[in-house]
C-alpha positions, 0 to 999 in steps of 0.5 A: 213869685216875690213880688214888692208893694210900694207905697204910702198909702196902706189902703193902695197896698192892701188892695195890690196885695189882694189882687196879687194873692187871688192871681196867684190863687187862680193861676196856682202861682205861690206868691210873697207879698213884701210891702214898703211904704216908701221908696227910701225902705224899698231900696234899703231893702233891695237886692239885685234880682231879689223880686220877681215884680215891682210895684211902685207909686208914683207920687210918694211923700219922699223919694217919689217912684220915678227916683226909686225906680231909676235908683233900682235900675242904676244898682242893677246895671252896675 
């Protein structure tokens, strides 16, 4: 399972990423953790289909997480 961390807060991503990794641990899932720090490198490095779940902060310095995620739906309805 590739899943994406975004946000600003690096203590917020480490935590996800801890609690994403012992899920996958407990429930024998192989997981890849992708971290992004803002909503403008996650969609620079989005492809369509190319993570099983996201993960988004909502109030971000930047592109806040609502305009990334509706970005992110606009590239795959098109």
């Amino acid at each position: 399972m590739k899943i994406a961390l975004v946000d600003d807060e690096q203590a917020c991503i480490d935590e996800m990423c801890r609690l994403c990794v012992n899920f996958g641990q407990s429930n024998g899932y192989p997981i890849k953790i992708v971290p992004f720090d803002s909503g403008e490198a996650f969609l620079a490095a989005f492809d369509n289909g190319d993570f099983d779940l996201v993960f988004m902060d909502i109030y971000m310095k930047g592109m806040n997480g609502i305009a990334a995620a509706l970005e992110m739906r606009q590239s795959l309805c098109s």
